[in-house]
mmCIF file as gemmi writes it, N, C-alpha and C atoms, coordinates in Angstrom:
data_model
loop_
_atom_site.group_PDB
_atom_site.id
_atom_site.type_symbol
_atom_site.label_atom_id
_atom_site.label_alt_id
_atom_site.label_comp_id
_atom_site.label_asym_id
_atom_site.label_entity_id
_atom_site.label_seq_id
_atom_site.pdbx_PDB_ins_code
_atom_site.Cartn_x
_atom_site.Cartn_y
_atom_site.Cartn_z
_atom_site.occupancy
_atom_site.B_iso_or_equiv
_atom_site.pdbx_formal_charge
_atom_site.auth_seq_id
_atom_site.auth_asym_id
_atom_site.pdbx_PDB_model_num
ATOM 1 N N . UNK Axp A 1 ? 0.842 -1.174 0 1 0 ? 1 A 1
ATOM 2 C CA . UNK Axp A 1 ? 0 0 0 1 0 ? 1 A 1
ATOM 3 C C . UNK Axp A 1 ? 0.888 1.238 0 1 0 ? 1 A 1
ATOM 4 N N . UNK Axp A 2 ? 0.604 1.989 -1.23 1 0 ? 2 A 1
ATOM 5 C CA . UNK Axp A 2 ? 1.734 3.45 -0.816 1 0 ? 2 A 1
ATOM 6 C C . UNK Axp A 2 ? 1.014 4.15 -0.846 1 0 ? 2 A 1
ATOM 7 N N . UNK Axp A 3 ? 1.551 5.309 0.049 1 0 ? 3 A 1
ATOM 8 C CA . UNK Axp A 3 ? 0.648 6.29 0.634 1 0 ? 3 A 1
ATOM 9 C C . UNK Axp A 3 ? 1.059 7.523 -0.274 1 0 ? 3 A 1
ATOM 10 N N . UNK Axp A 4 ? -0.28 8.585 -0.703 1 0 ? 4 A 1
ATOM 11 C CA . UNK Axp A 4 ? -0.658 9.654 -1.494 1 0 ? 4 A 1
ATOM 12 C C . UNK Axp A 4 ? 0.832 10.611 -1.641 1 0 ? 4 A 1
ATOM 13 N N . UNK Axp A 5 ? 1.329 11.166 -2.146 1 0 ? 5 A 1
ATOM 14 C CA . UNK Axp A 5 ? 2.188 12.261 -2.271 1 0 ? 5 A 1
ATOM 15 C C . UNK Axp A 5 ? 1.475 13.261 -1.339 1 0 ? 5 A 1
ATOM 16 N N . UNK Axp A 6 ? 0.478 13.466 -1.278 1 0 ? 6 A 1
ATOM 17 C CA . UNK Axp A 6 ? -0.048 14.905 -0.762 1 0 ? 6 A 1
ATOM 18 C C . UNK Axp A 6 ? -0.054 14.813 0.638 1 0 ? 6 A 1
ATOM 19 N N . UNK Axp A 7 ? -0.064 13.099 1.361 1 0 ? 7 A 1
ATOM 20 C CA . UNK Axp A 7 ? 0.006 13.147 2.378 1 0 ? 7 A 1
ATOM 21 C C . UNK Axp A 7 ? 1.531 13.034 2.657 1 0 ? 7 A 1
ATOM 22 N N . UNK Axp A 8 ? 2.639 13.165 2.238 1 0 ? 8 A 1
ATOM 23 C CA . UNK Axp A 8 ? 3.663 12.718 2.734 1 0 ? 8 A 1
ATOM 24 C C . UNK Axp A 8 ? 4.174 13.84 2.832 1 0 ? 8 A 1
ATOM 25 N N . UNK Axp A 9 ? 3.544 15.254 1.894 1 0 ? 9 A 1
ATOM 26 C CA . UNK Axp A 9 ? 4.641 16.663 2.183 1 0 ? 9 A 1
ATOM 27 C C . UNK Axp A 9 ? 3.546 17.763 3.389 1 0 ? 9 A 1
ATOM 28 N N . UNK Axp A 10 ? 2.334 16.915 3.91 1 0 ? 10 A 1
ATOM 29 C CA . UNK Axp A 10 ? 2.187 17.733 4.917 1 0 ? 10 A 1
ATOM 30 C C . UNK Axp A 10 ? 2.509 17.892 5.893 1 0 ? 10 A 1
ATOM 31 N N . UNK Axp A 11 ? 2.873 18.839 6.079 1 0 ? 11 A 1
ATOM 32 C CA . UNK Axp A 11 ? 3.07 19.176 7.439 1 0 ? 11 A 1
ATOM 33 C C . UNK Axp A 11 ? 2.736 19.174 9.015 1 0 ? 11 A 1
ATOM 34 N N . UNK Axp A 12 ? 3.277 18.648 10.17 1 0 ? 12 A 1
ATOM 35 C CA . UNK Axp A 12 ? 2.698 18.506 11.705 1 0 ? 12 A 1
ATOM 36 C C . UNK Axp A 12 ? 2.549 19.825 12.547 1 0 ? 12 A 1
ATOM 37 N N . UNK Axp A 13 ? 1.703 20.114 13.145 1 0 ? 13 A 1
ATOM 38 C CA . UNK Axp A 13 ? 1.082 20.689 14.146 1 0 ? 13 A 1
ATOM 39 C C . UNK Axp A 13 ? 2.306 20.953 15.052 1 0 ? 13 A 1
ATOM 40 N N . UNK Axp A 14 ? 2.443 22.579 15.822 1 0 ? 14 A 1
ATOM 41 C CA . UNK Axp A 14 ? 3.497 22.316 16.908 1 0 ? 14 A 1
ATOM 42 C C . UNK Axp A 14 ? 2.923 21.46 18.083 1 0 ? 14 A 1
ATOM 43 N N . UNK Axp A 15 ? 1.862 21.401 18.529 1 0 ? 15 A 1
ATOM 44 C CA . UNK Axp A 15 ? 2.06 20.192 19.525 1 0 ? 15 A 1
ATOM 45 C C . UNK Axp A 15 ? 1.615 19.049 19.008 1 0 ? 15 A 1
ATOM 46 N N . UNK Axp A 16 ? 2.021 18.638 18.152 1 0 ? 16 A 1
ATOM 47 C CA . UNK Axp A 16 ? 1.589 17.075 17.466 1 0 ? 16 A 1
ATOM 48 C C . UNK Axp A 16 ? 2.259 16.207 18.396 1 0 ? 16 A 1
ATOM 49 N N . UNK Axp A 17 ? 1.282 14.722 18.501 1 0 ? 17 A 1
ATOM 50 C CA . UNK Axp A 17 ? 1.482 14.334 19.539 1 0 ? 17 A 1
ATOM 51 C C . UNK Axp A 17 ? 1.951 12.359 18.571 1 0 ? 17 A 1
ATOM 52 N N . UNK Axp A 18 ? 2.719 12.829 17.499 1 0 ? 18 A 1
ATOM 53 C CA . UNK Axp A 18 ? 2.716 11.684 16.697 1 0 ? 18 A 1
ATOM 54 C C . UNK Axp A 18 ? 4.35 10.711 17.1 1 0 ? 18 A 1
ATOM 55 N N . UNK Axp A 19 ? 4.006 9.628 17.056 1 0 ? 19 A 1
ATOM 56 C CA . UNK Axp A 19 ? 5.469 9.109 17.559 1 0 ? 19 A 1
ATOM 57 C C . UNK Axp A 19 ? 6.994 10.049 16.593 1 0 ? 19 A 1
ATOM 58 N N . UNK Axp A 20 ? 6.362 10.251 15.583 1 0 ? 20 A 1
ATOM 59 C CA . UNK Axp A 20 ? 7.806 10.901 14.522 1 0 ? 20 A 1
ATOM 60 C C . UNK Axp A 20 ? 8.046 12.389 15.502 1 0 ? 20 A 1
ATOM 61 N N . UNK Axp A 21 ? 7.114 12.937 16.112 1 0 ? 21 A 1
ATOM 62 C CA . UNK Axp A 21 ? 7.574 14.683 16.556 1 0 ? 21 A 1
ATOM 63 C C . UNK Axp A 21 ? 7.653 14.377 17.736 1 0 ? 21 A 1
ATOM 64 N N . UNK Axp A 22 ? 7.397 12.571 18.479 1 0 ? 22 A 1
ATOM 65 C CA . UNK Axp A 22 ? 7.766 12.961 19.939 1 0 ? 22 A 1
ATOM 66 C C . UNK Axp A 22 ? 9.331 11.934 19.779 1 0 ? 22 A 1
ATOM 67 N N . UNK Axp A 23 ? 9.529 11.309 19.178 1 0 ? 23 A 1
ATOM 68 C CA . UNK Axp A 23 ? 11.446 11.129 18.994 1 0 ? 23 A 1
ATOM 69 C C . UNK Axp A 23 ? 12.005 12.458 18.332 1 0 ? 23 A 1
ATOM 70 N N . UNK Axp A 24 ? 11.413 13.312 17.592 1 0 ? 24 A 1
ATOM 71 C CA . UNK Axp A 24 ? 12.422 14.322 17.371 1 0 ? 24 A 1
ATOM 72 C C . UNK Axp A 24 ? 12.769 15.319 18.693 1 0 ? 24 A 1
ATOM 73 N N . UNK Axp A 25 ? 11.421 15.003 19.58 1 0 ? 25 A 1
ATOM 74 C CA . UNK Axp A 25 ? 11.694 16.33 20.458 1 0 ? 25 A 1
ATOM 75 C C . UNK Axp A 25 ? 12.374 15.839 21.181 1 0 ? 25 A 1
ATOM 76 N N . UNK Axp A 26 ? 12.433 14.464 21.346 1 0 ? 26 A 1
ATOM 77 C CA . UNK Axp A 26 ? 13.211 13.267 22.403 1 0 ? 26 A 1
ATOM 78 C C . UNK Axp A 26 ? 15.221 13.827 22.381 1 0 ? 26 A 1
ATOM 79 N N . UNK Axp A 27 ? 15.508 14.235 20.886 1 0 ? 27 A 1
ATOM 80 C CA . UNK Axp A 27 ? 16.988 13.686 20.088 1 0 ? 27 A 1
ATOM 81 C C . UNK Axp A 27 ? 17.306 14.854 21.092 1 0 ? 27 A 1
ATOM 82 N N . UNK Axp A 28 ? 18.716 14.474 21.526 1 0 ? 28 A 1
ATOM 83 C CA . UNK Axp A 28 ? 19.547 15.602 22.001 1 0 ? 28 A 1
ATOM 84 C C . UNK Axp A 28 ? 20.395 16.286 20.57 1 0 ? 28 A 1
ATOM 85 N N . UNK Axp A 29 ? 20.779 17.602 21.117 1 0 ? 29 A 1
ATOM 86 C CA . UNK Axp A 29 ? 21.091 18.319 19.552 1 0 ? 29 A 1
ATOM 87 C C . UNK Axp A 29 ? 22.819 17.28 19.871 1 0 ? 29 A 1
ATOM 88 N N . UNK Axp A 30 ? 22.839 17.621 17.692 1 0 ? 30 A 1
ATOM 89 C CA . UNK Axp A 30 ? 24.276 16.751 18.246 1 0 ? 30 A 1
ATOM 90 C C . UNK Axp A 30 ? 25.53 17.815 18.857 1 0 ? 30 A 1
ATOM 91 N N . UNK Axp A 31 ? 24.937 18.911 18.235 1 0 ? 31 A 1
ATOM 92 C CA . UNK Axp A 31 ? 26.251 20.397 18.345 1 0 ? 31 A 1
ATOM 93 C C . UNK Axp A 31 ? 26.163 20.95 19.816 1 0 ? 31 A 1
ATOM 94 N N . UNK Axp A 32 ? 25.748 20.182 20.951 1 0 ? 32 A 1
ATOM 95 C CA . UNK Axp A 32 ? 24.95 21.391 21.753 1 0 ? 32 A 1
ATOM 96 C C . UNK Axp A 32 ? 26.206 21.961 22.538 1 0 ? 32 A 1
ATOM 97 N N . UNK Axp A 33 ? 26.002 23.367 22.836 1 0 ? 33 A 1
ATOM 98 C CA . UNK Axp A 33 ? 26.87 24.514 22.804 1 0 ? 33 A 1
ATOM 99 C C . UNK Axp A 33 ? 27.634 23.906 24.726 1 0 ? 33 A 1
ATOM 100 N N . UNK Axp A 34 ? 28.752 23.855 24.604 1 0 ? 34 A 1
ATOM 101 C CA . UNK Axp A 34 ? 29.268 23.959 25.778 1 0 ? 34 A 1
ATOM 102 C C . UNK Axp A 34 ? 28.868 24.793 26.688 1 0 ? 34 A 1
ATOM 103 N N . UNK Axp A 35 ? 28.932 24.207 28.059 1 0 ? 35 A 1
ATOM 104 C CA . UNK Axp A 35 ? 28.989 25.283 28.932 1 0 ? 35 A 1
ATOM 105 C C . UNK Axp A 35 ? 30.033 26.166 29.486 1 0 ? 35 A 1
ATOM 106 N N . UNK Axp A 36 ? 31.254 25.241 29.191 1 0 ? 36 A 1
ATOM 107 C CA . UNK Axp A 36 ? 32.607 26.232 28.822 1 0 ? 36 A 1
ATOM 108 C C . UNK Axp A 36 ? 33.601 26.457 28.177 1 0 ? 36 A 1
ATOM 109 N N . UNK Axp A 37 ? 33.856 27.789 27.868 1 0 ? 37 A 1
ATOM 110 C CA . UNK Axp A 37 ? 34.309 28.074 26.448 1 0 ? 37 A 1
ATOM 111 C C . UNK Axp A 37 ? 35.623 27.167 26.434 1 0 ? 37 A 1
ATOM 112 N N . UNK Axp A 38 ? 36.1 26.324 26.706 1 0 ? 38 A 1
ATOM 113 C CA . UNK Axp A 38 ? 37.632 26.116 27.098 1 0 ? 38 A 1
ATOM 114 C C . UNK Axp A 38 ? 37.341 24.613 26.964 1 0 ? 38 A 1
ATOM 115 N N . UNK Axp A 39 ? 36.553 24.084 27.249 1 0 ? 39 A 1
ATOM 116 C CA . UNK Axp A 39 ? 36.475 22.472 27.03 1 0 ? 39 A 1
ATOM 117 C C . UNK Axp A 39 ? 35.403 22.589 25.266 1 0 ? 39 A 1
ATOM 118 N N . UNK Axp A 40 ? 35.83 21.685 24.766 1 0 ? 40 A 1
ATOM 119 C CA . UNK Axp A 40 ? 35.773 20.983 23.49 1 0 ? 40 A 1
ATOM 120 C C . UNK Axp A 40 ? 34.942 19.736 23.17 1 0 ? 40 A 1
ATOM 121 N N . UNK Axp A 41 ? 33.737 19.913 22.791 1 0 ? 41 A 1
ATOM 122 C CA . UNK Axp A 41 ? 33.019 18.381 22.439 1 0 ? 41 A 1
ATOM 123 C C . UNK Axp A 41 ? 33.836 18.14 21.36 1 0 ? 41 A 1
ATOM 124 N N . UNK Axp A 42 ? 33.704 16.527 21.641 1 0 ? 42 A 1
ATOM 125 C CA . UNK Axp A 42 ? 33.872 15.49 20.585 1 0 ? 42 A 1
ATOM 126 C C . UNK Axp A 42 ? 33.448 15.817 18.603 1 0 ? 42 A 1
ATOM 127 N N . UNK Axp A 43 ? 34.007 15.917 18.094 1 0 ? 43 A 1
ATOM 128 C CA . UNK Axp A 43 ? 34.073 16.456 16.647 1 0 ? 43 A 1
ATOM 129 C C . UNK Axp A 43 ? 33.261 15.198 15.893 1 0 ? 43 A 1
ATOM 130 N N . UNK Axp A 44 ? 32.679 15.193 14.774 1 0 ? 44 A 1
ATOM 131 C CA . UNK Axp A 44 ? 31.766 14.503 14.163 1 0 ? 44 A 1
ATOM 132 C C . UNK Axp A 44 ? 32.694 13.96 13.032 1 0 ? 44 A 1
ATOM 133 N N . UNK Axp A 45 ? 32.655 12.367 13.332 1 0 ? 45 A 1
ATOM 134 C CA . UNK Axp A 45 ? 33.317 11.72 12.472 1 0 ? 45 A 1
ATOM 135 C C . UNK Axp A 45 ? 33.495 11.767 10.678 1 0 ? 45 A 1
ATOM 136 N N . UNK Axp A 46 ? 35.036 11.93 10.536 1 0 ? 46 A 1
ATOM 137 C CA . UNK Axp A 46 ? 35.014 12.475 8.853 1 0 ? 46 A 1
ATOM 138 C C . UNK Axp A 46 ? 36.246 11.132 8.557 1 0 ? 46 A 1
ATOM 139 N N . UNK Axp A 47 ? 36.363 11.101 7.021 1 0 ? 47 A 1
ATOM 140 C CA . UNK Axp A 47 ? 36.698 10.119 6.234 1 0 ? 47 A 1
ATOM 141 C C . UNK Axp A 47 ? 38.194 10.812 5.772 1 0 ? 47 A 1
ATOM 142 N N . UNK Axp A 48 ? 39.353 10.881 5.95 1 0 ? 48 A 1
ATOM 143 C CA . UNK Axp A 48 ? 40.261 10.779 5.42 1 0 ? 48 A 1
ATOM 144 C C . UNK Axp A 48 ? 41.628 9.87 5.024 1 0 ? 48 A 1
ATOM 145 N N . UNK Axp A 49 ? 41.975 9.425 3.795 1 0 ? 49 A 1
ATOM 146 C CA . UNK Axp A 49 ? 42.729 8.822 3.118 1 0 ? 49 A 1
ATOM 147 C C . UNK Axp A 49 ? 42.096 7.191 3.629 1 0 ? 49 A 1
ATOM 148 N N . UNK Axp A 50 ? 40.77 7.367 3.308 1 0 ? 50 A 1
ATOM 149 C CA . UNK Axp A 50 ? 40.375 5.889 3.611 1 0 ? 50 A 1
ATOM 150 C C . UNK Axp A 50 ? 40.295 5.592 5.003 1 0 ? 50 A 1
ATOM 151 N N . UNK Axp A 51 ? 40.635 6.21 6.119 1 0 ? 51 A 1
ATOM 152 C CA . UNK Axp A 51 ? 40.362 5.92 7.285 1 0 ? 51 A 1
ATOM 153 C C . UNK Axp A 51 ? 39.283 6.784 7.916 1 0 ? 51 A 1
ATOM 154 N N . UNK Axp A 52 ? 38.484 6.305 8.718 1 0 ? 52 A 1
ATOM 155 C CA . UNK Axp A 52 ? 37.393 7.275 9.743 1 0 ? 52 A 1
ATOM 156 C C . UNK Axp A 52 ? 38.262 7.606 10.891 1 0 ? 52 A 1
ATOM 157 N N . UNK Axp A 53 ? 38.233 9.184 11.157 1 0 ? 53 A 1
ATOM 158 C CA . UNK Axp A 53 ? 38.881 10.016 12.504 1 0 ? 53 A 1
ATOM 159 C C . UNK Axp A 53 ? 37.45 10.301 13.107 1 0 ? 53 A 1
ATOM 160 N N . UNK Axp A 54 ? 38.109 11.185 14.095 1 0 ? 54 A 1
ATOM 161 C CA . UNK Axp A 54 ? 37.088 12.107 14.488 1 0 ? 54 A 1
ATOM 162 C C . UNK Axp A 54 ? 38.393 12.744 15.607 1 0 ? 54 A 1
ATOM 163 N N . UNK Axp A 55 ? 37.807 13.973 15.85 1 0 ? 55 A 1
ATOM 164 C CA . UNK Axp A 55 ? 38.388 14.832 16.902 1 0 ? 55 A 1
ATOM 165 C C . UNK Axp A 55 ? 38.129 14.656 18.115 1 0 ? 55 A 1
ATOM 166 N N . UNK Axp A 56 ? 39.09 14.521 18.718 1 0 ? 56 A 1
ATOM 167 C CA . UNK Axp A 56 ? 38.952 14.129 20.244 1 0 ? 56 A 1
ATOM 168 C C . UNK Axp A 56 ? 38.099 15.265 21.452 1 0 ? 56 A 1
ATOM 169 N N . UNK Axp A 57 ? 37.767 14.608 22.346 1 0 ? 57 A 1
ATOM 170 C CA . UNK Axp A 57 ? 37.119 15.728 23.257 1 0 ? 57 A 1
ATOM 171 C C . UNK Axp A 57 ? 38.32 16.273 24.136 1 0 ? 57 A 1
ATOM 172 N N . UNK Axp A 58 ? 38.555 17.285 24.788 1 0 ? 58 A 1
ATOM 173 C CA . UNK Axp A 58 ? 39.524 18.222 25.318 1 0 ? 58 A 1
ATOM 174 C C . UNK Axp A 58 ? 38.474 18.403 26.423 1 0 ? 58 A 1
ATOM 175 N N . UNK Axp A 59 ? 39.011 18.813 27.554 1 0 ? 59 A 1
ATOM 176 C CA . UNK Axp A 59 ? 38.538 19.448 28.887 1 0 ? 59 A 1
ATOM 177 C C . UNK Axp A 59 ? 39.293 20.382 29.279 1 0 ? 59 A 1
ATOM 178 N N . UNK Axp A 60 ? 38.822 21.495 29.801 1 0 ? 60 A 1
ATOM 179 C CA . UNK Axp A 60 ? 39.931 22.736 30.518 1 0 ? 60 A 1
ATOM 180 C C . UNK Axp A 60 ? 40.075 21.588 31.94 1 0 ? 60 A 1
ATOM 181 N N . UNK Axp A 61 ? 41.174 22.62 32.644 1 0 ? 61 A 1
ATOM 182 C CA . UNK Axp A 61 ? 41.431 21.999 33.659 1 0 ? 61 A 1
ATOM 183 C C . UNK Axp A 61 ? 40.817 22.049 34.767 1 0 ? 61 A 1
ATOM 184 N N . UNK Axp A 62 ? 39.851 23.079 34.661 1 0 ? 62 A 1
ATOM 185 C CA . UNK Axp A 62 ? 38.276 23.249 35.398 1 0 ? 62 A 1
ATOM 186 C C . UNK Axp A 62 ? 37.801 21.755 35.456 1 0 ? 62 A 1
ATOM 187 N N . UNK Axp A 63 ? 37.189 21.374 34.29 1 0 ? 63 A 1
ATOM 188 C CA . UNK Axp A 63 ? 36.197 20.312 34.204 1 0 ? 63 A 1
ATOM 189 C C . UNK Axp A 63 ? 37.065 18.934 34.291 1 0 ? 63 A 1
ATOM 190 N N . UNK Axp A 64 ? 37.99 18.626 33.949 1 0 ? 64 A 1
ATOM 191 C CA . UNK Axp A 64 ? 38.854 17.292 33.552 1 0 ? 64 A 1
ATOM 192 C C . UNK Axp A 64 ? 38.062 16.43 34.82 1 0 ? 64 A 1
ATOM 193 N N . UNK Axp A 65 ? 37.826 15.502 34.411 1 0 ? 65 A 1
ATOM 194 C CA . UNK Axp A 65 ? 37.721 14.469 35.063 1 0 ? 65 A 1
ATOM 195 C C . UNK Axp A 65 ? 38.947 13.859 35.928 1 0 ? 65 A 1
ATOM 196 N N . UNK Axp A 66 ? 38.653 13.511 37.422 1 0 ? 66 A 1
ATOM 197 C CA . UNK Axp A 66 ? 39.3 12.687 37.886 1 0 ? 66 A 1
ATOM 198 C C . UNK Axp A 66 ? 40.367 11.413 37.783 1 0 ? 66 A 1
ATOM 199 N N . UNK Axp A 67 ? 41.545 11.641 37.588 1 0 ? 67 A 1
ATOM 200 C CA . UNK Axp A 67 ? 42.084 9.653 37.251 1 0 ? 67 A 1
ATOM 201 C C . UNK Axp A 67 ? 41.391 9.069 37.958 1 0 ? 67 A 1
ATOM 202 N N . UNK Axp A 68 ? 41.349 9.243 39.653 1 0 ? 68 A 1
ATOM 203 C CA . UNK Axp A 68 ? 41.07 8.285 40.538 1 0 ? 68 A 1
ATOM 204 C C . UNK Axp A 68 ? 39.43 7.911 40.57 1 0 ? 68 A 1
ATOM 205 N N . UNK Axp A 69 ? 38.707 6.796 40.953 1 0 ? 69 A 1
ATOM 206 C CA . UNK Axp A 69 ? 37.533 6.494 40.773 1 0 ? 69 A 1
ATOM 207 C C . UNK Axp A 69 ? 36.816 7.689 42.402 1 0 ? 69 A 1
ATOM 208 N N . UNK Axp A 70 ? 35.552 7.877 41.885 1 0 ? 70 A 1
ATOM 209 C CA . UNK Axp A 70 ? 34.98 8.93 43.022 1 0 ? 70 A 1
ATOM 210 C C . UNK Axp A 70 ? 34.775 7.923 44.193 1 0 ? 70 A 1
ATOM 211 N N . UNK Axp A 71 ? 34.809 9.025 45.481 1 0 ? 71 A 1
ATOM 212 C CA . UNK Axp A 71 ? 34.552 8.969 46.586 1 0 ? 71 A 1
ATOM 213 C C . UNK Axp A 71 ? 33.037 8.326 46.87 1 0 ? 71 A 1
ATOM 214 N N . UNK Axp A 72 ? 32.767 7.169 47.408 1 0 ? 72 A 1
ATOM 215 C CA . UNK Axp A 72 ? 31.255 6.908 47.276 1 0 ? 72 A 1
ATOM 216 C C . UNK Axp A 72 ? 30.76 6.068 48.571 1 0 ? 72 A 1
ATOM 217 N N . UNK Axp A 73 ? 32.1 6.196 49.915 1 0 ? 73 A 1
ATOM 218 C CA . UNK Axp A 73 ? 32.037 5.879 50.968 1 0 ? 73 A 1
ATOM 219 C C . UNK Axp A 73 ? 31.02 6.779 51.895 1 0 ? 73 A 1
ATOM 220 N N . UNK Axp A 74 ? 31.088 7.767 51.579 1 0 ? 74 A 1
ATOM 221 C CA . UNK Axp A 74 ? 30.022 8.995 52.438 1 0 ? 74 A 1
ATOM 222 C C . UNK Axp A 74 ? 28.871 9.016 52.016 1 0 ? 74 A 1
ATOM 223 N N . UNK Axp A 75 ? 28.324 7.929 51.183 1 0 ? 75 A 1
ATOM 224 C CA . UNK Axp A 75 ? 26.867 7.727 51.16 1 0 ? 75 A 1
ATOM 225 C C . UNK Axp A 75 ? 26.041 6.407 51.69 1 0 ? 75 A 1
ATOM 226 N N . UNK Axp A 76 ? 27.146 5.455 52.359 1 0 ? 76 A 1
ATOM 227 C CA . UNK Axp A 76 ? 26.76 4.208 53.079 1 0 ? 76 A 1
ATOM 228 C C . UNK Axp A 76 ? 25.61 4.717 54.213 1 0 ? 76 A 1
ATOM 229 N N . UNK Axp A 77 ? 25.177 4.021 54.701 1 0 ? 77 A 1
ATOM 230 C CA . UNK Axp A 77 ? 24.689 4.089 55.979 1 0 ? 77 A 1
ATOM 231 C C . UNK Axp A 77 ? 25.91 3.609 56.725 1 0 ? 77 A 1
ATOM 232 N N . UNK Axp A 78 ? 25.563 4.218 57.972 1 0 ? 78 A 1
ATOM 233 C CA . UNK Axp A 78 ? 26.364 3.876 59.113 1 0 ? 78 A 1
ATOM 234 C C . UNK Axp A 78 ? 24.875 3.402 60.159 1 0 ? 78 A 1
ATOM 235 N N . UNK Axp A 79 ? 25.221 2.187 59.923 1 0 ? 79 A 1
ATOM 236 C CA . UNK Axp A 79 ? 23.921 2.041 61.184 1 0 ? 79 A 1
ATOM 237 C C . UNK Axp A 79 ? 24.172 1.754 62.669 1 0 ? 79 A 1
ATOM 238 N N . UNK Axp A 80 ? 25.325 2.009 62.915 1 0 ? 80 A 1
ATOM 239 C CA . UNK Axp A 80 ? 26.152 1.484 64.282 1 0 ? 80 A 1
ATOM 240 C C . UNK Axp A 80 ? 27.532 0.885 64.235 1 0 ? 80 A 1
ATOM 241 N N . UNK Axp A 81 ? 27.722 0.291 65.731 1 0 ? 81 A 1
ATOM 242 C CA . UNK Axp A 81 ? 28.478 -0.859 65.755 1 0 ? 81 A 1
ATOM 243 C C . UNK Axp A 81 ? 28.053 -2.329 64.826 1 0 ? 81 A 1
ATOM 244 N N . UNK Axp A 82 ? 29.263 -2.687 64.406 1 0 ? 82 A 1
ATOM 245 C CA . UNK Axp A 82 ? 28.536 -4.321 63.563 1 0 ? 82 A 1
ATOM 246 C C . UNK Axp A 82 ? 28.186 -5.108 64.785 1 0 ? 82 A 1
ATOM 247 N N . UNK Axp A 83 ? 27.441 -6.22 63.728 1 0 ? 83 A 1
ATOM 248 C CA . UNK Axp A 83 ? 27.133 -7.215 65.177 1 0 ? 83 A 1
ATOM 249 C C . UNK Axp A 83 ? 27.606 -8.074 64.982 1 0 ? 83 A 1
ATOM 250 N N . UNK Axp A 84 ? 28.383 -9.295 65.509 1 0 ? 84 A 1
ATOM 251 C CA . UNK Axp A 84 ? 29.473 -10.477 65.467 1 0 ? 84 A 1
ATOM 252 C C . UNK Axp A 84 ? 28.393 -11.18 64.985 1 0 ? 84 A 1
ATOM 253 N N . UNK Axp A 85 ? 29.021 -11.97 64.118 1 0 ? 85 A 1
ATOM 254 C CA . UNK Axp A 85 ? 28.554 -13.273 63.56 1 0 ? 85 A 1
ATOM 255 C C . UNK Axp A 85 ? 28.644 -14.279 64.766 1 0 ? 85 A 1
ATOM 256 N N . UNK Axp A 86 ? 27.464 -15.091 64.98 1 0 ? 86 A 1
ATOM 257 C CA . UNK Axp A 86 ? 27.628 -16.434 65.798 1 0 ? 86 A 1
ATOM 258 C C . UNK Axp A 86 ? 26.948 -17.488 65.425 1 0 ? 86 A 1
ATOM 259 N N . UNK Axp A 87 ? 28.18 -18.225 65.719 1 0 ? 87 A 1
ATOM 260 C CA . UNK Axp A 87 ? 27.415 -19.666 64.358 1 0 ? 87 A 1
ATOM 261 C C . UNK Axp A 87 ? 26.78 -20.626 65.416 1 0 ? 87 A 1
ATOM 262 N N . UNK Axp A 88 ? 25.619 -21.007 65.145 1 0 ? 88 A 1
ATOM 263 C CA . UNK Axp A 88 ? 24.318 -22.33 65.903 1 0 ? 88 A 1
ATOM 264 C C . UNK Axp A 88 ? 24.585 -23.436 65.475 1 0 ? 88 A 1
ATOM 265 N N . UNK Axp A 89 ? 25.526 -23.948 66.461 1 0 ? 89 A 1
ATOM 266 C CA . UNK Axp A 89 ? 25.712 -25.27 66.191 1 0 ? 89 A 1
ATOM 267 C C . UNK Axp A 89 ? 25.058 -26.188 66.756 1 0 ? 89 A 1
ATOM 268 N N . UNK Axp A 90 ? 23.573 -26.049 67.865 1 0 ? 90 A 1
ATOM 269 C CA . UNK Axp A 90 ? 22.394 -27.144 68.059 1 0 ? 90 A 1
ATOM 270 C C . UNK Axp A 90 ? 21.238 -26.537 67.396 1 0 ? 90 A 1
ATOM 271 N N . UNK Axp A 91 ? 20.385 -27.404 66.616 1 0 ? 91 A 1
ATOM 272 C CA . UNK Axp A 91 ? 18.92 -27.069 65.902 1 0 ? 91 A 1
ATOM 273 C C . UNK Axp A 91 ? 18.033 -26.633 67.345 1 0 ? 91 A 1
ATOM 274 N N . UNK Axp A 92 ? 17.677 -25.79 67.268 1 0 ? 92 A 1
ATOM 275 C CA . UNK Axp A 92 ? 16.683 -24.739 68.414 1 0 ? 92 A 1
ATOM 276 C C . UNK Axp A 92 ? 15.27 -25.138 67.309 1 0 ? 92 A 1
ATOM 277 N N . UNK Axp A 93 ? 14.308 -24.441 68.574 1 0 ? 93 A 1
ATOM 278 C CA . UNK Axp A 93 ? 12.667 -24.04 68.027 1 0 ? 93 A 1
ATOM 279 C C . UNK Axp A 93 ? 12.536 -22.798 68.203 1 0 ? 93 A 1
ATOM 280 N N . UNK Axp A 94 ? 11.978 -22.725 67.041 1 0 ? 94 A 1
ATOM 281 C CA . UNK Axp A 94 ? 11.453 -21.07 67.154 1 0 ? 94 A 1
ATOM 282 C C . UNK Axp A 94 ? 10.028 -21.114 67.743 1 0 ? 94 A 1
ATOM 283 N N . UNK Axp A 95 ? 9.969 -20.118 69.23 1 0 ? 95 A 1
ATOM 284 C CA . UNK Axp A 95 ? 8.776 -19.596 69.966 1 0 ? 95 A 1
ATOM 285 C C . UNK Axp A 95 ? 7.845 -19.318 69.188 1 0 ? 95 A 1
ATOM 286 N N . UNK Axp A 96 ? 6.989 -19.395 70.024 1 0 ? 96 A 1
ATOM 287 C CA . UNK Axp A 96 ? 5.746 -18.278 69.605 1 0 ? 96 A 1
ATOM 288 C C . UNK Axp A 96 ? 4.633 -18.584 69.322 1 0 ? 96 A 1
């Protein structure tokens, strides 16, 4: 079944609520503008002498990421002292 020419160059509604205008509104832009002038997104892959590059991402020394893995001890609970393990070595009944 192919569908009319006349329906394929009309145009959507700004709040169209059609799966095609809610993945476009979904896409993150690919260019989107840094927040600082000094760090560098990732460059959009190009074709030279037969090989695919692309430009690397750069960070000022503001933003650079950490070598070391983050700190993620200060979000445990601390619920006390531990409590010793003690191992039952006769089968008991449970009360009640």
């Amino acid at each position: 079944m192919a569908a009319s020419p006349y329906y394929l160059r009309q145009t959507h509604t700004p709040d169209c609520a059609c799966s095609v205008c809610w993945s476009a509104r979904q896409v993150i832009p690919l260019h989107s503008p840094s927040p600082c002038p000094d760090c560098r997104p990732p460059g959009l892959p190009y074709r030279e002498d037969g090989r695919w590059l692309c430009r690397p991402r750069s960070f000022c020394a503001k933003h650079d990421p950490s070598r070391r893995p983050p700190k993620y001890w200060h979000v445990v609970y601390d619920s006390g002292k531990p409590t010793p393990f003690v191992p039952v070595r006769e089968a008991f009944q449970l009360e009640g």
